[in-house]
C-alpha positions as CSV (number, residue, x, y, z in Angstrom):
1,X,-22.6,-21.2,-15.4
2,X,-26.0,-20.8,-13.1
3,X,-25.8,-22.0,-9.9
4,X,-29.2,-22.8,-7.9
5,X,-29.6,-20.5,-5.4
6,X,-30.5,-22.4,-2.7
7,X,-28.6,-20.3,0.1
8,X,-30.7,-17.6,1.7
9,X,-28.7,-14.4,2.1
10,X,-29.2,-14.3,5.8
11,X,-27.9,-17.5,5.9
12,X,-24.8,-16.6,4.0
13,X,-24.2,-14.0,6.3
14,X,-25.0,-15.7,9.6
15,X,-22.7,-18.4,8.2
16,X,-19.7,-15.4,7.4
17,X,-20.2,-13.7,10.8
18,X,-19.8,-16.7,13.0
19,X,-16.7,-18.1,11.2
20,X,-15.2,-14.5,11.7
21,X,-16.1,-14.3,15.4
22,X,-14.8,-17.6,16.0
23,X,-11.4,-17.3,14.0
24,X,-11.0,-13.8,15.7
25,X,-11.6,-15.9,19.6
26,X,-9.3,-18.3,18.2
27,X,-6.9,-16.0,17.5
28,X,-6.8,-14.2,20.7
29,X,-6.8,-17.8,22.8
30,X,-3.5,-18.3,20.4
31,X,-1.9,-15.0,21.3
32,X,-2.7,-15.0,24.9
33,X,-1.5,-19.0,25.9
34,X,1.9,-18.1,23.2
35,X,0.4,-21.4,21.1
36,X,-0.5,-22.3,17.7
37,X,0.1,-20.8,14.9
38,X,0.8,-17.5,16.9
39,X,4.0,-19.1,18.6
40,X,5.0,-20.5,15.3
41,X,5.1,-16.4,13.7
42,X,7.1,-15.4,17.0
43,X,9.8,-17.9,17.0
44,X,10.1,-17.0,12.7
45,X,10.2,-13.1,13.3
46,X,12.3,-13.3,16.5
47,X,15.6,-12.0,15.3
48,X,19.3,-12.0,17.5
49,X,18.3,-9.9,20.2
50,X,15.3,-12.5,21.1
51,X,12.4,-10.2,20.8
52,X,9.8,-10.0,17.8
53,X,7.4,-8.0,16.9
54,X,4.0,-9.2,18.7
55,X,1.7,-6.7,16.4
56,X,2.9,-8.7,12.8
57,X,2.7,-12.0,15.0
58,X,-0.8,-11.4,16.0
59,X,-1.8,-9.9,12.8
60,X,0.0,-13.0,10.7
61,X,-2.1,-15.4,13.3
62,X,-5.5,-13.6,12.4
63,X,-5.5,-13.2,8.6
64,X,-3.8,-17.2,8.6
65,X,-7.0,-18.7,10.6
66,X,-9.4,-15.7,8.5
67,X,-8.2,-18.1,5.4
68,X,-11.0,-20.5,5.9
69,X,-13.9,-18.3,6.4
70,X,-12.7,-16.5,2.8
71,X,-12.5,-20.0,1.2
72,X,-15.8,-20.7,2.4
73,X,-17.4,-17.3,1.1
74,X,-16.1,-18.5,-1.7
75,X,-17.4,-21.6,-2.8
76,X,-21.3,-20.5,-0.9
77,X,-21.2,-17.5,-2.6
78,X,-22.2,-18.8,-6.3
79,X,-25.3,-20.7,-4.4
80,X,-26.2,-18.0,-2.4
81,X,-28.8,-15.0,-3.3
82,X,-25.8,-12.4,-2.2
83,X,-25.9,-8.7,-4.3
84,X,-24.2,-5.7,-4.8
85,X,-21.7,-5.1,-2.3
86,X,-24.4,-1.4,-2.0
87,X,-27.6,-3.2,-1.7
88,X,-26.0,-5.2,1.1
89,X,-25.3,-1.9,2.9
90,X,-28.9,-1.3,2.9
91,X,-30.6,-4.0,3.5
92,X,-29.3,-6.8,6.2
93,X,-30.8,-9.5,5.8
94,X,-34.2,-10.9,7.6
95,X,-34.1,-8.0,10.4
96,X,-34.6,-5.0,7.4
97,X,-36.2,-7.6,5.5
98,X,-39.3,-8.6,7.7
99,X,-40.1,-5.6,9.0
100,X,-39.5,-3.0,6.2
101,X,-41.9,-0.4,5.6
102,X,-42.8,0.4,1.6
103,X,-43.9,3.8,2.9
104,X,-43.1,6.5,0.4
105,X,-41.0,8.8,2.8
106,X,-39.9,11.4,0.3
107,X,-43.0,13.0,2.3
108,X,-40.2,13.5,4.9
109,X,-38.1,16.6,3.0
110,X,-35.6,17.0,5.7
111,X,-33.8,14.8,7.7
112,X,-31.0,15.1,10.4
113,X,-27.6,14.4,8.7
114,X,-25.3,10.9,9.9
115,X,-23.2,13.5,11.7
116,X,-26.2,15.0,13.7
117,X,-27.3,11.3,14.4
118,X,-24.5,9.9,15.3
119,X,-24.3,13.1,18.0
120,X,-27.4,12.1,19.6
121,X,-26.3,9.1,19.9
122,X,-22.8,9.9,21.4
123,X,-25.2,12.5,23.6
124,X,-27.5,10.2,24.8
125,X,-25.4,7.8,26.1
126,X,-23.4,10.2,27.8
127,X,-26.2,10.9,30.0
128,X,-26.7,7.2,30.8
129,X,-23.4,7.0,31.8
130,X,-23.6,10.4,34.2
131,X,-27.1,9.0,35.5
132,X,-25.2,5.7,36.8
133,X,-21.5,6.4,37.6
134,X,-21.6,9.9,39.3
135,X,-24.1,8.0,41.9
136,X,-22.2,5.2,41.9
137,X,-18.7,7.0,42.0
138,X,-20.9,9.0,45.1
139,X,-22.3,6.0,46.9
140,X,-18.7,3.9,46.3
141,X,-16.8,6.9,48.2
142,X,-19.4,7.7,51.3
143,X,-19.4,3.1,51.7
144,X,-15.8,3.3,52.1
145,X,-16.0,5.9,54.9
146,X,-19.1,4.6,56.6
147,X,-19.0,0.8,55.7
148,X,-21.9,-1.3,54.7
149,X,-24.2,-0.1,58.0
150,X,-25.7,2.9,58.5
151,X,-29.1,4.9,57.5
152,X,-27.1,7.2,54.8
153,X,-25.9,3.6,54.1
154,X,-29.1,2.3,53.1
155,X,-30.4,6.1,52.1
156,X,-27.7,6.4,49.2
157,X,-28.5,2.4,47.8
158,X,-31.9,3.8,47.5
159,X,-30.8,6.6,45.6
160,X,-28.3,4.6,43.7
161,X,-31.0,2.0,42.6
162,X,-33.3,4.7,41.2
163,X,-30.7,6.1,39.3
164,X,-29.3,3.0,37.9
165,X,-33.3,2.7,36.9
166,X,-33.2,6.0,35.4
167,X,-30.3,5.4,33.8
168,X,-31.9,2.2,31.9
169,X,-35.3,3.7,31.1
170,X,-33.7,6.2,29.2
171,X,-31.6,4.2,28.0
172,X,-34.0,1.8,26.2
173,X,-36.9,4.3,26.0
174,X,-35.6,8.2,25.8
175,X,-37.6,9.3,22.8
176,X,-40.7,8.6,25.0
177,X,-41.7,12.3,25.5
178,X,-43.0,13.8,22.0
179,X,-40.7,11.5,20.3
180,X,-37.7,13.4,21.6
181,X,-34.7,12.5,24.2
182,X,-32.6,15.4,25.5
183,X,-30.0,15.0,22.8
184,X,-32.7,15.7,19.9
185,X,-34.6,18.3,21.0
186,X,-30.9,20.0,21.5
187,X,-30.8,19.2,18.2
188,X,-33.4,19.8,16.6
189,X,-34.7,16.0,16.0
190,X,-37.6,13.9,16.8
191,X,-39.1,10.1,16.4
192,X,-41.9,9.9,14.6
193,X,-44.7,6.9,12.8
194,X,-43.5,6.4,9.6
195,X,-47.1,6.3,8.3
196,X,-49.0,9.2,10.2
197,X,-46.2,11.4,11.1
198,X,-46.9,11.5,14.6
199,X,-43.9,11.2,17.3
200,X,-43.8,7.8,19.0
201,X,-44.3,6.7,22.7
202,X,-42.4,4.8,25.4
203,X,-42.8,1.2,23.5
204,X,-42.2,2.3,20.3
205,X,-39.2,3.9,21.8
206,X,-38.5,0.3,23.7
207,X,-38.7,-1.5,20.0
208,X,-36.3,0.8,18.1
209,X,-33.6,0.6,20.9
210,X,-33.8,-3.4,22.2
211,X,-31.7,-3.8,18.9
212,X,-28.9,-1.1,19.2
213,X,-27.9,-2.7,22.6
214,X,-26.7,-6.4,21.2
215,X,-22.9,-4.4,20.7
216,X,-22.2,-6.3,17.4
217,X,-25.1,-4.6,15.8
218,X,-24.1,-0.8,16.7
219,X,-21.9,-1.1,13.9
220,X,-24.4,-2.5,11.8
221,X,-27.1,0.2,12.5
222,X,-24.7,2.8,11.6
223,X,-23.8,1.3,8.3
224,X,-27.7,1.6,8.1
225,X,-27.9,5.4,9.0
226,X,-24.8,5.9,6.7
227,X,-26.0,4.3,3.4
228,X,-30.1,4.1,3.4
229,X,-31.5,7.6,1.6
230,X,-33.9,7.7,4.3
231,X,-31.7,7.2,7.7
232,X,-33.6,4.3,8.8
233,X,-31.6,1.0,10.7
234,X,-33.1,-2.0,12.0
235,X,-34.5,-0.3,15.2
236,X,-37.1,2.2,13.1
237,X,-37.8,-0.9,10.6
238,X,-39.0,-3.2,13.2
239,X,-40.7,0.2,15.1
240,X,-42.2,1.2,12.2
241,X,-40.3,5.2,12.6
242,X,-38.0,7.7,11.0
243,X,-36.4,10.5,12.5
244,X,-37.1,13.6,11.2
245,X,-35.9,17.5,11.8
246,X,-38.1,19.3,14.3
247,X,-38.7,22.3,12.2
């Protein structure tokens, strides 16, 4: 039987996603007042010694209240424009959708592999992390010494808030500099246009990163990264870029 597919397939997945975030806070308010269904696991799996095992409770809690959101995916699915379980891997919805580039980049012969990606990333962050707690650890140590007065008081908070702002600018805009943060030009990678080949600038850097930060996506642009033939995620469709070796 045809169903009308009046269910866009971002919808189907907003739709998924919330009912998944909302039965996993609903399991955790469960499990951390001892209520609900949660309470009702415990007391069945307590046994003579009156303790029970809280991991099976929990887990029992979650996949009980997960129930719905499957039974809805259910009956949306036939009315929804939802395809193979691989083209959803490489293509999410209106974010890939809107901003996807048709390109031919089979001009790009070598790319960095998921593993050298991932690295960069794993690099780069690293370094945001140095720029803003070994000040912070620094200035947090000399206040509890000195107090809140003082000019090397006032002398480290200035040093502090420039690094904190160092810290975000790369952050959000590292591939500013020939298309290359630290982390790629250790290894060997670089941000380039997707059309003319050339490496991108501070708000083409901005564009491709904004998106990384919401955390739910992270996972989501990996998945990208991992399954897309030519490494691209959200960030370089909606920038317009690819990264590419720097042979």
């Amino acid at each position: 039987m045809n169903f009308p597919k009046i269910i866009p397939l971002w919808l189907f997945r907003t739709i998924g996603i919330s009912m998944l975030a909302m039965s996993s806070l609903a399991a955790l308010y469960f499990i951390l007042t001892f209520s609900g269904p949660f309470e009702f696991f415990a007391e069945l799996l307590t046994d003579e010694s009156e303790t029970y095992p809280v991991v099976l409770a929990a887990l029992l809690t979650l996949l009980l209240l997960l129930m719905p959101c499957l039974a809805v995916a259910l009956v949306l699915r036939p009315f929804s424009n939802v395809p193979s379980f691989k083209s959803q891997m490489t293509d999410m919805g209106p974010f890939t959708a809107k901003f996807k580039s048709n390109v031919d980049t089979s001009v790009y012969c070598e790319l960095p592999s998921v593993l050298s990606r991932c690295l960069a990333f794993i690099i780069d962050r690293f370094l945001v992390i140095m720029f803003i707690a070994v000040p912070a650890a620094i200035f947090t140590a000399v206040m509890e010494q000195t107090g809140r007065t003082g000019a090397i008081f006032y002398i480290l908070m200035v040093f502090m808030i420039g690094f904190v702002l160092i810290g975000a600018v790369y952050s959000y805009a590292r591939d500013m500099f020939g298309g290359k943060s630290i982390a790629r030009r250790l290894l060997k990678q670089k941000v380039v246009d997707i059309s003319t080949g050339k490496p991108i600038g501070g708000w083409r850097s901005f564009k491709r990163e904004i998106i990384i930060h919401f955390a739910p996506l992270i996972l989501v642009e990996l998945i990208l990264i991992s399954s897309n033939k030519d490494r691209r995620r959200m960030g370089d469709n909606w920038a317009k870029t690819i990264v590419v070796k720097d042979i």
